[in-house]
C-alpha positions as CSV (number, residue, x, y, z in Angstrom):
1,X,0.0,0.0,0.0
2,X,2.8,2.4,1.0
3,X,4.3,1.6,-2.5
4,X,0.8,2.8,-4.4
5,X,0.4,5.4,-2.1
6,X,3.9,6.9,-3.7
7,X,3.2,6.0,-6.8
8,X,0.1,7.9,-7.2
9,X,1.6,11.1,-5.1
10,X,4.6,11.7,-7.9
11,X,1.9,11.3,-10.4
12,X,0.0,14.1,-9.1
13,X,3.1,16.0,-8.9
14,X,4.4,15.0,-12.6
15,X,0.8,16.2,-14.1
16,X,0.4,19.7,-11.5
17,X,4.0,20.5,-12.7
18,X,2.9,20.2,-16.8
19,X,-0.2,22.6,-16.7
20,X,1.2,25.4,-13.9
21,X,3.1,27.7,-15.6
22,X,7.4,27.7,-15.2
23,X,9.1,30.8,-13.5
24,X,10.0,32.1,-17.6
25,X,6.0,31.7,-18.4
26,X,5.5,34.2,-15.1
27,X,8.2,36.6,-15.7
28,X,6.5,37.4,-19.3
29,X,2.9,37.9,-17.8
30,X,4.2,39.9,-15.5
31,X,6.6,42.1,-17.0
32,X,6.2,44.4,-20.4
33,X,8.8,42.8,-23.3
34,X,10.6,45.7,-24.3
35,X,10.9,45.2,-28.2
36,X,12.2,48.9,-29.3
37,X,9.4,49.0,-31.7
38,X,8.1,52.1,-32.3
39,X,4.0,52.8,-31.7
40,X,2.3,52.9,-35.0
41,X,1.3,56.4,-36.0
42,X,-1.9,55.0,-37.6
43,X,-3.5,53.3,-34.4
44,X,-6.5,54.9,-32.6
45,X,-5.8,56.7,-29.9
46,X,-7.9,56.2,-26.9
47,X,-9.7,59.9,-25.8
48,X,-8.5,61.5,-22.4
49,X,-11.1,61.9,-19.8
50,X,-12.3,65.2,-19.4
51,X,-14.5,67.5,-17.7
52,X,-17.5,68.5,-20.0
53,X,-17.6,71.9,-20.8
54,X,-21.1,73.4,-18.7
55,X,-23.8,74.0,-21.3
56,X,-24.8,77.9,-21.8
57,X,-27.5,78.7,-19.9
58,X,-28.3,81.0,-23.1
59,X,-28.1,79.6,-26.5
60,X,-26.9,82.2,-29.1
61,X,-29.5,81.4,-32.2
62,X,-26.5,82.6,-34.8
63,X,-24.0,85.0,-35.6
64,X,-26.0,86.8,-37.7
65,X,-28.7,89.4,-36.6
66,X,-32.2,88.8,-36.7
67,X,-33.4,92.0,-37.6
68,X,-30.2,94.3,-39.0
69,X,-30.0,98.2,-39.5
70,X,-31.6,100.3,-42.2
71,X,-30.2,101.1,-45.5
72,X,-27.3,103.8,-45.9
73,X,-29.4,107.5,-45.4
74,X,-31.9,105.8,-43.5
75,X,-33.1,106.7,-40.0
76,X,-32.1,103.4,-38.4
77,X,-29.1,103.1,-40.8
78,X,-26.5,102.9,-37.7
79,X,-28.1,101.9,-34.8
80,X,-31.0,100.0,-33.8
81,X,-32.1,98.5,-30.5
82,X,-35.1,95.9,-29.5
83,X,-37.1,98.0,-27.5
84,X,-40.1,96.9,-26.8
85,X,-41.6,93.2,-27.4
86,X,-45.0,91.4,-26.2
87,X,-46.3,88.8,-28.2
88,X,-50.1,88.3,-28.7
89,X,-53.0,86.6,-30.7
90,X,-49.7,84.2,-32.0
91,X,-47.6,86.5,-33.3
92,X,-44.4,88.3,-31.8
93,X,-44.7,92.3,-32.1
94,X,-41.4,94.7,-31.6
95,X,-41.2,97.8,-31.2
96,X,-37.9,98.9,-32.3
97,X,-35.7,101.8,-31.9
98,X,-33.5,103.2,-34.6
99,X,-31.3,106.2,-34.7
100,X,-27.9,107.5,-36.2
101,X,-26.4,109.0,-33.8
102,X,-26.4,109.1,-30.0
103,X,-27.8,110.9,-28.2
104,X,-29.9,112.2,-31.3
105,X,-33.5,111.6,-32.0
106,X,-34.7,108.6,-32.2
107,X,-37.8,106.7,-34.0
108,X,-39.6,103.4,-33.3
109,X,-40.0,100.7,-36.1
110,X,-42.7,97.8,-36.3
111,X,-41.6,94.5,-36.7
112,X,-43.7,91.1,-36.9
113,X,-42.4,87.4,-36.1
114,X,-44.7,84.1,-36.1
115,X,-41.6,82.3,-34.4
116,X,-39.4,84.9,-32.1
117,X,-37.0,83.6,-35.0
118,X,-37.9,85.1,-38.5
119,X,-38.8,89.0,-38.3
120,X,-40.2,91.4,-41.4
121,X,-40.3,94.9,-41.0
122,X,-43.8,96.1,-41.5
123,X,-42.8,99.2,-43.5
124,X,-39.9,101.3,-44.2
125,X,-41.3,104.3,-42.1
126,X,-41.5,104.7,-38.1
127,X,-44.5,104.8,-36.5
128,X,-43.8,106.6,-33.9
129,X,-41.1,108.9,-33.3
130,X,-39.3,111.0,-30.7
131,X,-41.0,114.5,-31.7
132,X,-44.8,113.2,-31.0
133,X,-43.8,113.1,-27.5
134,X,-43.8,116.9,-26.7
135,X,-42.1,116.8,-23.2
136,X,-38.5,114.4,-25.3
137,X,-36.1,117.3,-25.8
138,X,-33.6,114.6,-27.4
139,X,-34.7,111.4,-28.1
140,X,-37.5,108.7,-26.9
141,X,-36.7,105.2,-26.4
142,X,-39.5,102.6,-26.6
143,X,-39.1,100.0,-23.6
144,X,-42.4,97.9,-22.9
145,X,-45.7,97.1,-24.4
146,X,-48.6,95.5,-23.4
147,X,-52.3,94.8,-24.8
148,X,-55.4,95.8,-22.9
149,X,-58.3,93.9,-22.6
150,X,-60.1,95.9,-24.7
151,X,-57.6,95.9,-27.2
152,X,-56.0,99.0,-26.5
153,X,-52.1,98.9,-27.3
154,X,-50.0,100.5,-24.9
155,X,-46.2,101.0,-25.1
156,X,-43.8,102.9,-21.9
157,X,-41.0,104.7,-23.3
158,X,-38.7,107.0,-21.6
159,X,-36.8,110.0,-23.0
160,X,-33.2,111.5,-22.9
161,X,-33.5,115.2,-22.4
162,X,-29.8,116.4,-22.9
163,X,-26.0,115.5,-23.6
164,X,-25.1,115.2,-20.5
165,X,-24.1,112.1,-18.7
166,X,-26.4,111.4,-16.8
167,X,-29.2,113.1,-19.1
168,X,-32.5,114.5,-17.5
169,X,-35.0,111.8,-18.3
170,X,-38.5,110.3,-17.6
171,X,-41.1,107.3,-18.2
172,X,-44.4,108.4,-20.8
173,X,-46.5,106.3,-21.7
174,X,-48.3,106.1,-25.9
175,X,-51.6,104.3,-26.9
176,X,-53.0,103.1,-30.2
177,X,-56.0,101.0,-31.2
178,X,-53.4,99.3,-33.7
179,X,-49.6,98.4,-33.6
180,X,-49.3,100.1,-36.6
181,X,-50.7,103.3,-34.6
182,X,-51.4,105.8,-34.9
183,X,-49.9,106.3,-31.5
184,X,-50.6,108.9,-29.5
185,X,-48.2,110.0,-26.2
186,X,-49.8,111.2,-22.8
187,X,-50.0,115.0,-22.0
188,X,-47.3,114.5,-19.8
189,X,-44.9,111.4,-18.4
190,X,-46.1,108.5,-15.7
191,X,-42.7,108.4,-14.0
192,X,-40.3,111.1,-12.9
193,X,-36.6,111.5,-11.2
194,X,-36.9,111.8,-7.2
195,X,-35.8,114.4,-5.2
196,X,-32.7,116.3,-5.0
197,X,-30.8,113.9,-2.9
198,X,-32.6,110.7,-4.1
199,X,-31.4,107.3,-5.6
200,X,-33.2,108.0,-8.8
201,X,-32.7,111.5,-8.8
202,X,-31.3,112.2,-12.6
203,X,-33.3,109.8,-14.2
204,X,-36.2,106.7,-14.5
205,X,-35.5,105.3,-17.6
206,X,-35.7,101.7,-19.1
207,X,-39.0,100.4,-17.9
208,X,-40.5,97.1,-18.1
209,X,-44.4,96.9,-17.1
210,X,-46.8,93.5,-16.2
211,X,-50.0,93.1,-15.4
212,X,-50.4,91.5,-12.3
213,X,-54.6,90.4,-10.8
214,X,-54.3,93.6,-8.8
215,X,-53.2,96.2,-11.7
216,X,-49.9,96.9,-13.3
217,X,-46.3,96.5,-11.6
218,X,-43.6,98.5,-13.2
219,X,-39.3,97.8,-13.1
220,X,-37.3,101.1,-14.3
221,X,-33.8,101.9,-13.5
222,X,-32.9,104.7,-11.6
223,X,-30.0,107.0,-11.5
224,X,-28.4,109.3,-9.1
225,X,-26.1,112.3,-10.0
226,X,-22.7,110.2,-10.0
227,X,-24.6,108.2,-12.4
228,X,-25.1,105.1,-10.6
229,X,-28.4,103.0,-11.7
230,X,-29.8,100.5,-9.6
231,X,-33.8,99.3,-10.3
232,X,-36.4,100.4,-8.9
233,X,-40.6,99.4,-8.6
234,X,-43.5,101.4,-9.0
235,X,-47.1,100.2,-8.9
236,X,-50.4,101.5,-10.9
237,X,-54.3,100.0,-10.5
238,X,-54.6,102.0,-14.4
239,X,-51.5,102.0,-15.7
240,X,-51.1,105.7,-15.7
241,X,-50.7,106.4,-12.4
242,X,-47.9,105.1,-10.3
243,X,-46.6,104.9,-6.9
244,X,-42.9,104.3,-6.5
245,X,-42.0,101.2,-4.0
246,X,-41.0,102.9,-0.2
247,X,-39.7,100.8,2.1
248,X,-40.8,102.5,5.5
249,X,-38.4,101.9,7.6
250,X,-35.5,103.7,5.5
251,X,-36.5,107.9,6.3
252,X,-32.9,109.2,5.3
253,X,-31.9,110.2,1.8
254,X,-31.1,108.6,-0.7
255,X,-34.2,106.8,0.3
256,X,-36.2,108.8,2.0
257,X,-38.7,109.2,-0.9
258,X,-38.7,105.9,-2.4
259,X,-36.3,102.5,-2.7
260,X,-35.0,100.5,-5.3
261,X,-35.8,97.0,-4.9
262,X,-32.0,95.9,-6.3
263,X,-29.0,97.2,-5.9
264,X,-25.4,96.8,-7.6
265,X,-23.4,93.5,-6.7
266,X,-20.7,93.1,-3.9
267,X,-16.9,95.1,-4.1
268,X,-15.4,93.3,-7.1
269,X,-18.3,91.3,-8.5
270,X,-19.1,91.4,-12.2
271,X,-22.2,94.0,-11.5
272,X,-20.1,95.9,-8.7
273,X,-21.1,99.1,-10.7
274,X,-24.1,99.1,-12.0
275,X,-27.3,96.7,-12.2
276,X,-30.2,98.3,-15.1
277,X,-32.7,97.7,-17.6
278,X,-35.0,95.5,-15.4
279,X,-36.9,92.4,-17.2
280,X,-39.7,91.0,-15.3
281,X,-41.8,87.7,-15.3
282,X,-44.0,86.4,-12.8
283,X,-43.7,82.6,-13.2
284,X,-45.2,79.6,-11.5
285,X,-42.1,79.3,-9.5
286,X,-41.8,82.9,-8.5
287,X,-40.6,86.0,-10.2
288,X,-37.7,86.0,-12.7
289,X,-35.6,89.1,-13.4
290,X,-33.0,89.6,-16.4
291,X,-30.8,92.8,-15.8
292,X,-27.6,93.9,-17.2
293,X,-24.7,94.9,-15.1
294,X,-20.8,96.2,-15.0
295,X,-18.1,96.0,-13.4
296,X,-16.7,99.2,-14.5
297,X,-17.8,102.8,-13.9
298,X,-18.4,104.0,-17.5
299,X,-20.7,101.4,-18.1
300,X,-19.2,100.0,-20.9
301,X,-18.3,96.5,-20.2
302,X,-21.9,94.6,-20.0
303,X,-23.0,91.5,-18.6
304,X,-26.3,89.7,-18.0
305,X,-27.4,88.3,-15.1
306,X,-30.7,86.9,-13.3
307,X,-32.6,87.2,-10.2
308,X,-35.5,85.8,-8.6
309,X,-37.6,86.3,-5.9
310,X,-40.7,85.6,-3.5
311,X,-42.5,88.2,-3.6
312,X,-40.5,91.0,-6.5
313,X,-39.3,93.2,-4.1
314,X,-36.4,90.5,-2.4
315,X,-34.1,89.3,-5.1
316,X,-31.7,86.7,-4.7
317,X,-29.0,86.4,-7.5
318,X,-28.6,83.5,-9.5
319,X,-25.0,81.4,-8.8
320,X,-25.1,80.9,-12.7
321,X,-24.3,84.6,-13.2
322,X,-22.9,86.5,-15.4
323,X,-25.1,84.6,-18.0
324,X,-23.9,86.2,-20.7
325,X,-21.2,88.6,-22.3
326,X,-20.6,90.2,-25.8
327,X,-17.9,87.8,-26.8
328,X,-20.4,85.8,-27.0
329,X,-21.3,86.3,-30.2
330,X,-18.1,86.5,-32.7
331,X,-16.8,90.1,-33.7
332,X,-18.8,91.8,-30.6
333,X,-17.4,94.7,-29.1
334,X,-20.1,95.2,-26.8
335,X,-23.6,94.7,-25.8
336,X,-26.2,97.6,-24.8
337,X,-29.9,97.8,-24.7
338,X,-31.8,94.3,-24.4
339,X,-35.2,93.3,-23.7
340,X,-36.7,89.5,-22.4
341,X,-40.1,87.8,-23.6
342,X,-41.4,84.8,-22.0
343,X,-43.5,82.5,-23.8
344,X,-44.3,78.9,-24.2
345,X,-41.7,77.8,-21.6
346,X,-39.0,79.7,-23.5
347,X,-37.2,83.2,-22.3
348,X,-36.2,85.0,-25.9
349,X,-33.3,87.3,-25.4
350,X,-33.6,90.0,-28.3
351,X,-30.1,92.4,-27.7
352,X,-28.5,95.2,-29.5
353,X,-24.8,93.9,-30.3
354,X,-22.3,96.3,-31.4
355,X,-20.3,94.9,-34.1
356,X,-17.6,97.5,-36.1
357,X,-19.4,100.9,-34.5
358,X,-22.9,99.8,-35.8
359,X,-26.0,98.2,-33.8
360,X,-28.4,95.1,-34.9
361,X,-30.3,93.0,-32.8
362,X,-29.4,89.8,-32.5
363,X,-31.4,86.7,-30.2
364,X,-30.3,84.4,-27.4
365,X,-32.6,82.1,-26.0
366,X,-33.7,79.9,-22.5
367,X,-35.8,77.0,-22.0
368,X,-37.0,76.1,-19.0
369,X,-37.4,76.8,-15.7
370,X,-34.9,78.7,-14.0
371,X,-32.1,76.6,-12.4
């Protein structure tokens, strides 16, 4: 037995030692054969792993604009702005400003869209301009419009009343039974600069009006003598006349008379400067405000930033900010005026890019809730 019992252990040894692998067989698992050949120049090359670029919370619709400046001799041949936008019965209306020089007088130009994306001009001529508003001494601006019950069109403009910086200005308000007017300005303006020592005490300019279930609420900029704007609120049952936002517990000047609801961003933050042209939107999910803003004291370097809010008087900026910037669009030098629509889930973005010292108006859109 002792004999078998041997016999049959060297076999299992013999048969282990042919299927495990020798100490050569290991070595060239293990290690990489070094064969000084060099890689092939043809093979794919696997990708390297990298962090996705973060999608635009704007998309640019193209570098072209949407609705470009008038024809040389023109009065919108240089500059032209989006003013004014609502949409209504299924069709996108703007109001547009034009001008050729600024500050010089300024006109407003009809425009149709069935899309927000294709626009036609609806005539060669304005049809409205700056001298039917009596009380303009420069220029008027188009800025919001809106559609009564009734039918009534209504558009706020605000004027700029002389070549200083800061200019005088103030907020009228024009009616027509028609977009295509004929449009007809107040006696005299809805909105005026504060007092002496006030936040908004050179100008209200740049407003953007809603109607709301208990009348009309109205977002303007305001700006003091060292030409700061921050935004202001006013509120109207008839849209005509309006009662500036106070918060009662400030008595001291600046805001003794009235407050403005936001105010320009922290030392060093991209709207350290200034914070203007209010766009507002009461949503399901609260109110929504676009604004532009700068860094810089002479304005010139814009961003665009949002806001919401509870209740539109308490704003709370979005962590997205700045959402967007002229280089944005190829060529751009800067951007200036802009105005928002909101519609069918979407926020259109219509601003006036300045490309080689000329203006068009080019479109950025949103869909979606705010993040």
């Amino acid at each position: 037995m002792k004999k078998i019992y041997l016999t049959l252990t060297c076999l299992i040894f013999v048969l282990s030692a042919c299927t495990s692998p020798g100490p050569t067989e290991v070595a060239t698992q293990a290690l990489p054969t070094n064969t000084d050949v060099p890689p092939d120049p043809t093979a794919p090359v696997e990708p390297l792993s990298a962090t996705p670029e973060p999608t635009p919370f704007f998309q640019v619709y193209s570098d072209q604009p949407i609705v470009p400046n008038g024809v040389d001799g023109t009065w919108d041949d240089r500059y032209t702005d989006p003013g004014a936008v609502v949409y209504h019965d299924g069709i996108f209306h703007m109001f547009r400003n034009g001008f050729r020089a600024f500050p010089a007088e300024s006109q407003v130009g009809y425009v149709t869209s069935p899309d927000g994306y294709e626009w036609t001009k609806q005539g060669d001529d304005p049809i409205f301009k700056t001298s039917d508003v009596p009380y303009a001494k420069i220029a008027m601006y188009a800025s919001s419009a809106l559609v009564e019950a009734d039918g009534t069109w209504v558009m706020y403009f605000y004027t700029w009343d002389s070549k200083d910086f800061p200019s005088a200005s103030v907020i009228g308000r024009a009616t027509a039974k028609s977009p295509t007017g004929p449009w007809g300005a107040d006696a005299g303006p809805v909105l005026v600069p504060g007092a002496m020592d006030e936040w908004d005490r050179k100008q209200v300019l740049a407003p953007h009006v809603i109607q709301t279930g208990d009348g009309y609420v109205m977002y303007y900029s305001g700006t003091n003598s060292a030409g700061v704007q921050m935004i202001g609120m006013a509120t109207s049952r008839d849209g005509i006349q309006w009662t500036k936002y106070n918060d009662p517990s400030t008595t001291a000047a600046p805001f003794a008379e009235s407050d403005p609801v936001f105010q320009p961003g922290e030392a060093g933050a991209w709207d350290a400067s200034w914070v203007h042209q209010p766009r507002v939107f009461q949503t399901p999910e609260g109110w929504v405000m676009f604004y532009r803003g700068t860094q810089n004291k002479e304005g010139s370097i814009m961003k665009l930033g949002v806001a919401t809010s509870g209740d539109g008087i308490h704003w709370e900026r979005s962590p997205l900010n700045p959402l967007l910037k002229p280089s944005d669009v190829p060529h751009a030098q800067y951007f200036w005026f802009t105005n928002v629509l909101h519609t069918d889930d979407t926020y259109y973005l219509f601003w006036e890019v300045d490309i080689g010292r000329s203006t068009e108006i080019y479109l950025a859109t949103h869909q979606g809730a705010i993040p």
